[in-house]
N, C-alpha and C positions, 0 to 999 in steps of 0.2 A: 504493500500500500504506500511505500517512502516513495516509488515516480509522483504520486498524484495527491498525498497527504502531508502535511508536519503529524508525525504520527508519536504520540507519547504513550508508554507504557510504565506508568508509575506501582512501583514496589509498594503494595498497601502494608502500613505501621503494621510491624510486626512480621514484615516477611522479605526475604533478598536483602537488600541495602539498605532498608530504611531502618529505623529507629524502634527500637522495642520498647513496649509500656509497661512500666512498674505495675501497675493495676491492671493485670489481665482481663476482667471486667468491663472493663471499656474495648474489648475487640469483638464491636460489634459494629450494624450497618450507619446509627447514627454519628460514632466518631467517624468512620469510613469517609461518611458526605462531608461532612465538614471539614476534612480534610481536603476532599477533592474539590472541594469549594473554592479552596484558600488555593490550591495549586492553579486552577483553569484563573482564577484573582492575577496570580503571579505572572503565567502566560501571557495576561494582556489581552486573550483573546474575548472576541463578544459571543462564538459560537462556536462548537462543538460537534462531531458526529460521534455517535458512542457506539465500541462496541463490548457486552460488558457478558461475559461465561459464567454461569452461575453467582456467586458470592458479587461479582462485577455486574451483575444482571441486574440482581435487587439494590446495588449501591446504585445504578443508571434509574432503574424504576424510582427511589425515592426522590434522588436529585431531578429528575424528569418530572415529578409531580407538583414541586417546589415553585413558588411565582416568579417570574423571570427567570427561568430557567434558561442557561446558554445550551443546551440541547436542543440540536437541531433534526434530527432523526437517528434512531435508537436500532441497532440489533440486539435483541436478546438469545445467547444462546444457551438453553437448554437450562431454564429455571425460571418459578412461576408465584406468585402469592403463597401457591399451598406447594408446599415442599412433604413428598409420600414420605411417612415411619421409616419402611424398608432403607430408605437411601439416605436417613439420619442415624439409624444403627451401623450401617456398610461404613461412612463415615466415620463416626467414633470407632469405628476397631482401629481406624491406622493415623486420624491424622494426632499429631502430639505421644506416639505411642515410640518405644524408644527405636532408633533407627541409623543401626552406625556401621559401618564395612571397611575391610582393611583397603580394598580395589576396590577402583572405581566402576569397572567392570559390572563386577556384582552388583553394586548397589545401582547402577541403572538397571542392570537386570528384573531385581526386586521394582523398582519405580514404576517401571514398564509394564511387568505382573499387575501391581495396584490397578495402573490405567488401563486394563485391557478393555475395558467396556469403551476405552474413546476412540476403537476401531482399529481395524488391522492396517500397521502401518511399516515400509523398509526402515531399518536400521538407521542411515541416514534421518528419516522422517521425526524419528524417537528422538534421537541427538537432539536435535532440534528444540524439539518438542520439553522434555524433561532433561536434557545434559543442564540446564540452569538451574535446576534445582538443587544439584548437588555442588557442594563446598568442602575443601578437606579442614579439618579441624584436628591438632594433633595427633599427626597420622590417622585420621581416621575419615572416610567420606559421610559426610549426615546432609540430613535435609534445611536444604535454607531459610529456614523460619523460626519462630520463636517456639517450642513445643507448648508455651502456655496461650498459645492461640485454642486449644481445645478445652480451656477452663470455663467459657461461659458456655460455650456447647456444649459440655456435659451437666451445663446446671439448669437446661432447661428442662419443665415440666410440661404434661400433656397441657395444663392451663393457660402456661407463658406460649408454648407453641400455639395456642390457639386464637393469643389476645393477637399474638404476630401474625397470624397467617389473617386476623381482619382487618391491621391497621396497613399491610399490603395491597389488600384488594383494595380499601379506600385510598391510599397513594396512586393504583395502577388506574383509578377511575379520571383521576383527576391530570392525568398525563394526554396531551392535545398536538401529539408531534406524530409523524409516519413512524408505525414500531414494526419491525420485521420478528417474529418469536420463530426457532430456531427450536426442532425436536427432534434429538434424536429417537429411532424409532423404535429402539430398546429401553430406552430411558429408566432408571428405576426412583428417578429426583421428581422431574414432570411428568402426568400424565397425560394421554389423549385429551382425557374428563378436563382436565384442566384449561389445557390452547384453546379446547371448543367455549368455554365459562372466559376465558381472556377475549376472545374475538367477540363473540355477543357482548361482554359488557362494555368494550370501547372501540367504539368503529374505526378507530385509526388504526386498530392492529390487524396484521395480517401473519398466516402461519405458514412452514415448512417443513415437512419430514425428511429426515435423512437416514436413507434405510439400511441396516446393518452394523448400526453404531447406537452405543446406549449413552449414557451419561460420559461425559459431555463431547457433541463432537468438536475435532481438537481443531480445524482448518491450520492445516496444514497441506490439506490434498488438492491439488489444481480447481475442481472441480466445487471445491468449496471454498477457496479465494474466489473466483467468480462470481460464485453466489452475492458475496458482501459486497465486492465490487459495481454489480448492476445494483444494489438496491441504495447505497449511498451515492449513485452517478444520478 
């Protein structure tokens, strides 16, 4: 997308380069926006196109519902208001869980296991994709985040999931931009039930399956650069 964009991929607190929080509690969607607030502030710029994979989905959705918002049009890929059990249990088994390798080798190996639902991808593709994940740390390979990123995700209850999953659909109602939603067709994050409940309640959205890939697709594939490409042109 760098021929035809200034394209930023900013490290959210708490992950890659940026800054980790004493208060693991606060790594959630509301410091998320506010942060990217302050950053698209810094930029200079007046507007935006987003494209936000899960965790970066619902960060786009809220900032997108926000008054004057600098989003300009939105792809959401492969996450929705209602986030299914199944794929908040698959999540806590690994992310924050301990994760350290002598070779670098293995530990994409393992990475690449984790990811297998984001579709069968060459070797090359994987690099790519996950080689930035991994950092050596005292001779050892780990994963580039802060492990207490899984401290308020393990503290939610069916009730907190529930008050969340309504103050979402009321954010995603009040979003008034072209939004492309992005499913993959295994998904076990988003469901069908779901994109169909997104597109009736906000006519700016429109949906896409991508068949053969679960949670999340990774675009990396020709085929799925294009995608993004026609819909922000």
């Amino acid at each position: 997308m760098c021929k035809d964009y200034y394209v930023v991929c900013p490290d959210v607190v708490g992950r890659g380069d940026s800054d980790r929080l004493s208060n693991p509690m606060l790594y959630a969607v509301p410091q998320y926006v506010s942060d990217i607030a302050q950053l698209v502030k810094k930029l200079g710029v007046s507007q935006v196109d987003w494209f936000g994979t899960s965790m970066g989905g619902l960060i786009g959705m809220v900032y997108a519902s926000m008054p004057n918002s600098p989003i300009r049009r939105m792809l959401i890929n492969d996450v929705g208001p209602r986030i299914e059990p199944e794929a908040i249990k698959r999540l806590g088994s690994y992310v924050g869980q301990p994760f350290a390798f002598a070779n670098r080798a293995d530990a994409l190996e393992r990475l690449n296991q984790i990811c297998a639902s984001f579709g069968e991808h060459t070797p090359q593709e994987w690099e790519i994709y996950n080689g930035p994940m991994l950092v050596e740390k005292n001779g050892q390979w780990i994963m580039h985040y802060d492990p207490n990123i899984s401290v308020p995700f393990a503290a939610i209850n069916p009730v907190m999931a529930k008050a969340g999953e309504m103050a979402m659909w009321h954010a995603f109602k009040q979003i008034h931009i072209p939004m492309l939603i992005v499913r993959g067709a295994q998904s076990d994050l988003l469901s069908a039930q779901t994109v169909a409940q997104m597109c009736k309640v906000n006519p700016y959205a429109r949906s896409i399956e991508i068949p053969n890939v679960g949670h999340a697709p990774a675009f990396v594939k020709p085929e799925q650069i294009a995608l993004t490409k026609e819909f922000f042109s």
